[in-house]
C-alpha positions in Angstrom: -96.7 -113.5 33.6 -93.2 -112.8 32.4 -89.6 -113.7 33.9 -87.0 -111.0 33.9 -83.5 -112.3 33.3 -81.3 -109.1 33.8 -77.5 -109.5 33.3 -75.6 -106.6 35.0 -72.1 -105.8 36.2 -71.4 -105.9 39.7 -71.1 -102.2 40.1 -74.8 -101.7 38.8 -76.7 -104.5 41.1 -77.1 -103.0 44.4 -78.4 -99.7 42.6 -81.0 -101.5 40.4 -82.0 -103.8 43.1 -82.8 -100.5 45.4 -84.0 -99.5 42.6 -86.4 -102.3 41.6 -87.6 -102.4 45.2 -88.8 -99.2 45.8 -91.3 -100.2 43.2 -92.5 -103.2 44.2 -90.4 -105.7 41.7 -89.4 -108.6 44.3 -85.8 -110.2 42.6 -83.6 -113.2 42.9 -80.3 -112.1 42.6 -77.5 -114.6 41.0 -73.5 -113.8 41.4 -72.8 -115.0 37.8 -69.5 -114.2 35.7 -69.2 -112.8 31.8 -67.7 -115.0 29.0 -66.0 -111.9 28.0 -63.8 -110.1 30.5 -63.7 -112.8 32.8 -65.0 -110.8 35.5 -68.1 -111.1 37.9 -71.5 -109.5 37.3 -74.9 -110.5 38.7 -78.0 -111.6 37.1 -81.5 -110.3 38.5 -84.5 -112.8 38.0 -87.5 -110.7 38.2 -91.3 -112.2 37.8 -93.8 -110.0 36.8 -97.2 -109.5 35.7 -97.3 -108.4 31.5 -98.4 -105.2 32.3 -95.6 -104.4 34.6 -92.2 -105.4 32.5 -92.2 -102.1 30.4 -91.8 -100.7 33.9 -89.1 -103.0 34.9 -87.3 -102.4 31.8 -87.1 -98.9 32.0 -85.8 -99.1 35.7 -83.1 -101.3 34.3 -82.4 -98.7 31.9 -81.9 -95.9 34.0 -79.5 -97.9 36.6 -77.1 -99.8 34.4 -75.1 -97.1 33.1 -72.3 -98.1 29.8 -68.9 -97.3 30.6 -65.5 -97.8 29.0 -62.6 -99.3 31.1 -59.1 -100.3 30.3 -58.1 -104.4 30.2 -54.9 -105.7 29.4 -55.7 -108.5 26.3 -55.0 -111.9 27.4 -51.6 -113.4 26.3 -51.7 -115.7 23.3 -51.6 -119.0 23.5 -49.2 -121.4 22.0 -46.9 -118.2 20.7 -43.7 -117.1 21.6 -44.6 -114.9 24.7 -41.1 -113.5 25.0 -41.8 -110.7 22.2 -45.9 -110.3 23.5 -46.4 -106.9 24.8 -49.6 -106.5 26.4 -51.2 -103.4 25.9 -54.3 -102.1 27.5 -57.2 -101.4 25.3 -60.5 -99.9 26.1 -63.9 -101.7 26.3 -67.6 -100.6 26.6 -68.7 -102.5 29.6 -71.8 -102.3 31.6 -75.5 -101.7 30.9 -77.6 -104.8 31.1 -78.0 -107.8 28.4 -82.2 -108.5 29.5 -83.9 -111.8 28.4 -87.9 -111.7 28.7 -89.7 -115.0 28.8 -93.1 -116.2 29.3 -93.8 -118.1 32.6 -96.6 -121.0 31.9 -96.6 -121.4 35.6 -95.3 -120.2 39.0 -95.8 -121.7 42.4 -94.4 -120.4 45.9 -94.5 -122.8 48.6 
């Protein structure tokens, strides 16, 4: 047996959790937020037979789509922030960062 840890943006969740459903996968869903952009994104916990995570994986694929989107950079710190001019920049964002570990044991009570 294997544990899915799926790492998502928020705007991808609902889909792959529809999406995971229709096929059986049961999930756990986590509201979680990135190191990165600061912003929220959820993380799936999936269990699943061996035989079954190529499956998941691919149904990850297909509903967490990469996008870019503007962010203003954060100011710096301990500068003079008088002559600091943020300017947007673009970032890749979404898709999913997947973790796939082996469960020694699961119980449901």
């Amino acid at each position: 047996m294997k544990l899915i840890l799926a790492v998502v943006q928020d705007k991808d969740s609902n889909r792959l959790t529809d999406a995971l459903g229709e096929e059986n996968f049961k999930t756990t869903k986590l509201s979680t937020t990135g190191g990165f952009l600061k912003e929220g994104n959820t993380t799936l916990m999936i269990g699943c037979e061996d035989k079954y995570v190529d499956e998941a994986l691919e149904i990850i694929r297909d509903n967490c789509s990469q996008r870019e989107q503007m962010v203003a950079p954060i100011s710096p710190m301990g500068g003079n922030a008088d002559s600091y001019i943020p300017r947007p920049i673009n970032v890749e964002v979404g898709g999913a960062t997947v973790f796939v570990v082996p469960v020694d044991s699961f119980f449901q009570f």
